[in-house]
C-alpha positions in Angstrom: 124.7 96.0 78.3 122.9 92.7 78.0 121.8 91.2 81.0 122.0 88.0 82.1 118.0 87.1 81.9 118.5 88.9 78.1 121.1 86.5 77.3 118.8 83.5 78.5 115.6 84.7 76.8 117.5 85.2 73.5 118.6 81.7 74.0 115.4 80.4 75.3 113.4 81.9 72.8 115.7 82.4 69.6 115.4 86.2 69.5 115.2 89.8 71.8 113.7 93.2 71.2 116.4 95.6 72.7 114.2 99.0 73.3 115.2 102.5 72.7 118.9 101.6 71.0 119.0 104.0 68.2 119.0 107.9 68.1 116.5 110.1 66.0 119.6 111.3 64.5 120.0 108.2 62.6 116.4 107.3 62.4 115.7 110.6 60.7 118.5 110.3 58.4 117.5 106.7 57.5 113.9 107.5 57.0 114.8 110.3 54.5 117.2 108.0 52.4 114.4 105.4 52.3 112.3 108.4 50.8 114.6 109.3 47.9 114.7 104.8 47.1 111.2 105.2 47.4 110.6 108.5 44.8 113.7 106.3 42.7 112.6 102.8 42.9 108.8 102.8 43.7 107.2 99.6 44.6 104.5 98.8 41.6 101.6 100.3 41.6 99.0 98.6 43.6 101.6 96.7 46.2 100.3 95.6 49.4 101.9 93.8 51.6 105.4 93.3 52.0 108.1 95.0 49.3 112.1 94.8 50.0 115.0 96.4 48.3 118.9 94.4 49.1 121.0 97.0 48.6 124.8 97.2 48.6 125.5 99.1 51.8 127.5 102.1 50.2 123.9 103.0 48.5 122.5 103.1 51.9 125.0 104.7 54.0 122.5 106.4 56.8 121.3 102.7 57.0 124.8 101.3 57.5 125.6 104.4 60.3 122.5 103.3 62.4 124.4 100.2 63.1 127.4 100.7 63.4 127.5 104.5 64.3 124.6 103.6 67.1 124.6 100.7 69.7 123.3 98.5 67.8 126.3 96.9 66.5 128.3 96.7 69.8 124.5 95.3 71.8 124.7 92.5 69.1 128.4 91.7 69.6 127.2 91.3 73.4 125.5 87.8 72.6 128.8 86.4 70.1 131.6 87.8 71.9 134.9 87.4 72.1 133.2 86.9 68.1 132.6 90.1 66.0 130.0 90.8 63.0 130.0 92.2 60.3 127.6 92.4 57.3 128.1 89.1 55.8 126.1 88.9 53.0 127.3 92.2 51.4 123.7 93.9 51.1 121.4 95.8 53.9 117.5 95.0 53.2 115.4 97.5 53.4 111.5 96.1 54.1 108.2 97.7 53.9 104.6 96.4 54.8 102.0 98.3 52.8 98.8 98.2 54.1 95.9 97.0 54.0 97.4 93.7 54.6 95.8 91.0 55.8 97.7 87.6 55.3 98.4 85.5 58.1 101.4 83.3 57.8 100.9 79.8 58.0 104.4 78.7 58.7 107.9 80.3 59.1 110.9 80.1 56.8 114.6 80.7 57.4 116.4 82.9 55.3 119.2 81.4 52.5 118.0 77.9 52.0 116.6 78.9 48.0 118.7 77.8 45.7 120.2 80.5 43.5 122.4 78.2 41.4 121.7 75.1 40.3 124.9 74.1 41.8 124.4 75.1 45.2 124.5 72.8 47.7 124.7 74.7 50.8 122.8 77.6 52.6 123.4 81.0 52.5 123.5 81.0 56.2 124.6 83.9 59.1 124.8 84.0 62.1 122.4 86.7 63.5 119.4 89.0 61.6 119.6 92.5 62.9 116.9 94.6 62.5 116.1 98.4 63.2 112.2 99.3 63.9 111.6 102.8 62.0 107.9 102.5 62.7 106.1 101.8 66.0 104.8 98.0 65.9 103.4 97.3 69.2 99.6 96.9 68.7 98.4 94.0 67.0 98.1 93.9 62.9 100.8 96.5 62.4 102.9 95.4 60.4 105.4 93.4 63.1 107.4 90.5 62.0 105.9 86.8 63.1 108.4 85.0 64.7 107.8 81.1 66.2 109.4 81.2 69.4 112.2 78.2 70.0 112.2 77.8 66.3 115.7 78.0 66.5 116.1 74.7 68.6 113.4 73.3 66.2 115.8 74.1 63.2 118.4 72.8 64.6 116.7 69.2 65.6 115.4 68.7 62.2 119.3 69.3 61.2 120.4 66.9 63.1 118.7 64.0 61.9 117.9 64.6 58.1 121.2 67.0 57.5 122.3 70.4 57.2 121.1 70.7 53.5 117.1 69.3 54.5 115.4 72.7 53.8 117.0 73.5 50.2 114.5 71.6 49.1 111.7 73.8 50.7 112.9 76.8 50.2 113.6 77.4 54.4 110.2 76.0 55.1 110.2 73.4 57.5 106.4 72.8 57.6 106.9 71.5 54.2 108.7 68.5 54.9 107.6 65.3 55.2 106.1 64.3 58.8 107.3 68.1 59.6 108.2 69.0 63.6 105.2 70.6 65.9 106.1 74.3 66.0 104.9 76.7 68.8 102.4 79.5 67.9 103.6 82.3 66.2 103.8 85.7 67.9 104.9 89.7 66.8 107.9 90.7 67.8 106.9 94.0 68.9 108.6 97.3 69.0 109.1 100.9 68.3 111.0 103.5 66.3 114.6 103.0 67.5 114.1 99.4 69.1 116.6 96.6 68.0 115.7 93.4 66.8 118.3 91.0 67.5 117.2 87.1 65.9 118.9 83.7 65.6 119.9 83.1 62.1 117.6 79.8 62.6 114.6 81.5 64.2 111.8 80.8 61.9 110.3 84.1 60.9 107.5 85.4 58.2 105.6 88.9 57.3 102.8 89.4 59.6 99.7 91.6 59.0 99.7 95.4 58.9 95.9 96.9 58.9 96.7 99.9 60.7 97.0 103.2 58.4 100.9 102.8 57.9 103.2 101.4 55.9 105.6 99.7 58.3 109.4 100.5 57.5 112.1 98.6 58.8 116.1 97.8 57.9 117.0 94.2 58.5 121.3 93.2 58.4 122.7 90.0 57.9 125.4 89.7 60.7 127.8 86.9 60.7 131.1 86.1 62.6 134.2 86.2 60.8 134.8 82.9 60.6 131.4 81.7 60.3 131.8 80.3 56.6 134.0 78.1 57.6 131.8 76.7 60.6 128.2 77.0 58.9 127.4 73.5 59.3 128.7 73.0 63.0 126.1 76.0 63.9 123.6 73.9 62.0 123.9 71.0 64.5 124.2 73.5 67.8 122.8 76.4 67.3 124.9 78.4 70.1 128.3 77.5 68.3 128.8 81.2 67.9 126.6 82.4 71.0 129.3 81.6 73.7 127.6 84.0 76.3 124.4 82.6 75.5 125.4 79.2 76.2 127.2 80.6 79.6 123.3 82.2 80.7 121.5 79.2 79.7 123.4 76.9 81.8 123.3 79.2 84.5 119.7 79.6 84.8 
């Protein structure tokens, strides 16, 4: 169970690293189907750096059991309830950092704001990114996700005066707007095999290095309420519509 500094920090911060969540049993299980994608559907020759696969989730069905089979699903609930999730987006990402990598991110993004259709006119937003560390990621260079702390809040300022719609013209990248916000400095959001990564859909995120001797292996899920279609835009404009026991810590820190 969540505590109650867990549920502040999340809010605080925009994300939380939830250590030793998932069994070997589904690690194992998970690592071996991302073999048989990876002897199926090899990243080209030469790749470093970061390669992803969005896969329906009946192709990846050890994936899908190490949320929902595991805690991971139920710890997630802890910071939407009485909401549920569920996979929103229809696909489970599967991401890999090959090393040697060496690029530093200069800026976040936020996932859904590139336009797919030349129609679209709004995001294609969630309410929470799941993700499940098969590699350990706690030294520096490792592969570990950047994440800019508070971005969240950040996000949902910059909503709030130019509109929900003001990064579909960056692609999610809010250092590329005109007179862009000052964003705190980047950090890795550390972790090991079996950890849960549990982030604000508006947390501003990016692939970090990896110069160790691994290739960093992780499955990321797009969680979003029920309802959360029909409420994008309000959780634009407050980012804790759908984080009721967030909102409950924060006020009573």
């Amino acid at each position: 169970m969540l505590s109650h500094e867990q549920l502040g920090e999340f809010g605080e911060r925009g994300y939380l690293v939830v250590p030793k969540v998932v069994d070997e049993r589904f690690l194992s299980a998970a690592d071996a189907e991302i073999d048989a994608l990876v002897a199926a559907e090899p990243p080209p020759v030469d790749t470093v750096g970061k390669h992803f696969w969005f896969l329906p989730p009946e192709r990846l069905s050890a994936a899908l059991a190490a949320l929902i089979d595991s805690r991971a699903l139920a710890i997630a609930e802890e910071l939407t309830a009485p909401h549920a999730l569920e996979l929103i987006l229809d696909h489970i990402q599967v991401a890999l950092n090959i090393p040697p990598n060496g690029h530093r991110p200069g800026g976040p993004h936020i996932d859904g704001n590139v336009r797919q259709r030349p129609e679209q006119t709004a995001p294609d937003s969630f309410t929470l990114l799941a993700g499940i560390y098969l590699s350990d990621e706690t030294d520096d260079d490792t592969g570990a996700l950047w994440v800019w702390p508070g971005s969240h809040l950040v996000h949902q300022a910059v909503f709030r005066e130019r509109g929900a719609d003001a990064l579909l013209s960056t692609g999610g990248h809010v250092t590329l707007l005109r007179d862009p916000p000052p964003l705190r400095t980047p950090i890795p959001a550390r972790g090991r095999r079996g950890d849960l990564l549990l982030a604000h859909f508006l947390l501003g995120h990016n692939t970090g290095p990896n110069l160790s001797s691994t290739t960093r292996r992780m499955l990321y899920y797009r969680l979003g309420t029920p309802d959360h279609r029909a409420r994008w835009a309000a959780t634009f404009l407050d980012a804790l519509t759908e984080y009721e026991p967030v909102r409950r810590a924060m006020i009573g820190s």
